[in-house]
N, C-alpha and C positions, 0 to 999 in steps of 0.2 A: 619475943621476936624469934621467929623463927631463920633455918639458918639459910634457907633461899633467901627470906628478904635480908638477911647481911649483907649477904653475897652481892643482892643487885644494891643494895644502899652503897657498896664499898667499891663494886664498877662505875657507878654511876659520880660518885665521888671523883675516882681517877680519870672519869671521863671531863669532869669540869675542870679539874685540875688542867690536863692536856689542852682544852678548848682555852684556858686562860693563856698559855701560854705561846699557842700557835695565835691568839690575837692578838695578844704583846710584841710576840716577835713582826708579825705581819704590820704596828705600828711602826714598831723601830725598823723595819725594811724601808719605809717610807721617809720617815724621818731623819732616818741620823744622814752624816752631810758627805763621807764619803766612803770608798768601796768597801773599807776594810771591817768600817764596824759594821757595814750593811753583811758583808758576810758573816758575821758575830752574829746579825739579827737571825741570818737562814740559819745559823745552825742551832739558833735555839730552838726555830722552829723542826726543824727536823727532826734532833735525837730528845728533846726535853716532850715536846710537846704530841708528836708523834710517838713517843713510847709509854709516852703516859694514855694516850687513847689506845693505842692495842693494847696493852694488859687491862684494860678495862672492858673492851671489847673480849679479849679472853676469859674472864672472869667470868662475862654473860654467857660465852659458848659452854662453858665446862668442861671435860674433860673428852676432848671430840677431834677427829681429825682438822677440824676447821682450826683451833687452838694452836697444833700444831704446824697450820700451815701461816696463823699470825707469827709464832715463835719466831719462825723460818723468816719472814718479810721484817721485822723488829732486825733481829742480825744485817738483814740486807742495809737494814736507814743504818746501824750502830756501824760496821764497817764503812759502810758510803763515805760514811761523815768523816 
């Protein structure tokens, strides 16, 4: 195995990872019964599940200004949050 396709096997990885979670959470937004856990649900979606799809998404770009301008939005959700 070469090491481009690690690379996208192990973005792609992170990227199901993130979608699992941003689905999860996106359940328990719906489900749970008041504000508090519902806000427990956003923020998994936001720093778990959103951080797990951009370093996946960066893994695919390599080493590129675009990389650097996910890094940059990643800080933005991690502070936000």
């Amino acid at each position: 195995m070469s090491v481009a396709a690690s690379v996208n096997v192990a973005s792609f990885a992170l990227m199901i990872v993130g979608s699992f979670f941003v689905i999860v959470g996106a359940v328990g937004l719906v489900r749970m019964p008041d504000v508090f856990t519902r806000m427990h649900a956003a923020g998994v979606i936001d720093t778990v599940g959103a951080g797990f799809l951009i370093l996946g998404m960066c893994m695919q770009a390599g080493a590129s200004l675009v990389t650097l301008k996910l890094l940059f939005l990643l800080m933005l959700f991690l502070f936000g949050s």
